[in-house]
C-alpha positions, 0 to 999 in steps of 0.5 A: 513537493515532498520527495518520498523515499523509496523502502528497502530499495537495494534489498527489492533490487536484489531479487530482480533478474536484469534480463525482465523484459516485463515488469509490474510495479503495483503502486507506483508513488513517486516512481523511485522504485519505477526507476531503479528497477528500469535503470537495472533492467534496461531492456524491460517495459514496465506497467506502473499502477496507481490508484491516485490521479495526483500522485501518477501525475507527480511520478510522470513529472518527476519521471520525465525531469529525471530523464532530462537531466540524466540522458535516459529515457525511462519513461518511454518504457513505461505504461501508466495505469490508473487504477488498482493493482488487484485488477492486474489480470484485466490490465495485462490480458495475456501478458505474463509479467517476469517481476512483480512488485507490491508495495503496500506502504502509503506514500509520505506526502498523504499525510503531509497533504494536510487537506487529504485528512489523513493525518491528525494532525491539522483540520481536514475533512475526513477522507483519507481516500486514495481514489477521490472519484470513489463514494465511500470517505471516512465521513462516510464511513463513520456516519453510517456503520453500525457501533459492531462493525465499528468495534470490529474495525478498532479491535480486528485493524488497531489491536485495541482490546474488545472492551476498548473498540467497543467503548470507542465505537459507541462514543462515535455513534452517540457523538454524531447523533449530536452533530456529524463527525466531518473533520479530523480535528472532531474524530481526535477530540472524540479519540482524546475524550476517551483517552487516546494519545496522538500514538493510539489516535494515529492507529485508529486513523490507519484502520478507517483508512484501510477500511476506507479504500479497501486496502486489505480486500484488494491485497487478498484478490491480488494474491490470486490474480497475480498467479496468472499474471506471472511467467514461470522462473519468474518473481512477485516480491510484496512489501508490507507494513501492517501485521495483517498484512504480512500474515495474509502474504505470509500464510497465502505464499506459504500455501502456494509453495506446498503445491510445488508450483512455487517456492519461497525466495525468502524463507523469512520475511526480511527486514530493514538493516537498523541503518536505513530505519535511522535514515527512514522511520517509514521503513521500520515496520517493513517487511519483503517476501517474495516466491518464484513460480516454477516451470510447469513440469 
């Protein structure tokens, strides 16, 4: 199984006051960051979310062995969700949690998982769903939207000029009249048709994966959930990889901390130091923000 590397970890570590009694850990992957952040906070529970059965199954294993082998017992202090993070206000009912963390990255061994179709590299079906209980898979979604909405997916999630999502979503739409589009390996072909290279068809992927689960739709609910989750004195730090991302956490921190009722405890988005991205090109594109919420006056 490959072990994925927790990003920016010290810099996350930083921002968390070691008395927290209750933390939240928004996408818990292989539980790296799950355990740093006990290790440091050794009185805390922490409720641990994951959309994905596999990976929260992975992360209980790894977990456990780590307890093993080291003497600990942090994985008595944990509480696994299955499930979303932007449904973080129906998980903690009334409990207030003193650290947020959301990391927005996808997990390395998704794209590793060549059967998952995520990657294009192999022949998968296309399904790129973190939640595979849910209906829609990138099949699906490229069986059934429209060339506009398509375009709108390629220009608004991939940076690709209009002229260009355009082009690229209608070759879609007259390439499945002909035969469905089910497997990576005949989107990349309809991609390199047009032109694209392995660079330009990774971030055409990315955006139908986005769009597949929902990612920006549940980063923009838990932006508001969160407010009601946190205790005052307390800290939300998110992790972000994507440039709408990071405008969504950015313009959505920067409105709370006008009302007063927060500050920013990054001013600016801090980045990777060069030393890590050598070791860890899944951090290059990463980016912290974290606010605090003040006590209510």
């Amino acid at each position: 199984m490959l072990v994925h590397t927790p990003v920016m970890l010290q810099e996350v570590l930083s921002f968390l006051p070691p008395d927290s009694k209750l933390i939240v850990d928004c996408t818990l992957g292989h539980g790296w960051h799950t355990a740093a952040l006990l290790t440091l906070a050794q009185n805390a529970h922490l409720i641990a979310f994951d959309i994905d059965e596999l990976m929260m199954n992975k992360a209980k294993l790894l977990i456990e062995i780590r307890d093993n082998e080291q003497g600990t017992n942090i994985g008595t202090r944990i509480e696994y969700v299955r499930g979303n993070y932007a449904d973080i206000v129906f998980v903690l009912h009334d409990r207030k949690a003193d650290f947020i963390l959301n990391d927005l990255g996808v997990n390395l061994e998704h794209f590793k998982a060549v059967e998952r179709g995520f990657s294009i590299r192999g022949i998968a079906p296309l399904d790129m769903r973190f939640d595979t209980t849910q209906a829609k898979s990138a099949a699906t979604l490229l069986a059934t939207y429209s060339s506009d909405q398509l375009r709108h997916l390629f220009e608004h999630y991939a940076d690709f000029s209009s002229a260009k999502a355009l082009e690229l979503a209608q070759h879609i739409v007259t390439t499945r009249k002909q035969k469905p589009i089910i497997t990576t390996q005949d989107l990349k072909l309809i991609l390199n048709t047009c032109w694209l290279g392995d660079k330009a068809c990774t971030v055409i992927f990315q955006s139908i994966r986005i769009e597949v689960n929902g990612e920006l739709d549940n980063l923009q609910k838990f932006l508001w959930a969160f407010l009601e989750c946190l205790n005052s004195d307390w800290r939300c730090c998110i992790i972000t990889y994507h440039s709408i991302e990071d405008r969504f956490v950015k313009q959505a921190f920067n409105a709370l901390a006008n009302t007063w009722k927060y500050k920013l405890v990054t001013k600016k988005a801090i980045k990777p130091h060069y030393k890590e991205v050598v070791l860890n090109r899944a951090a290059r594109s990463a980016k912290i923000r974290v606010i605090e919420k003040l006590t209510n006056n």
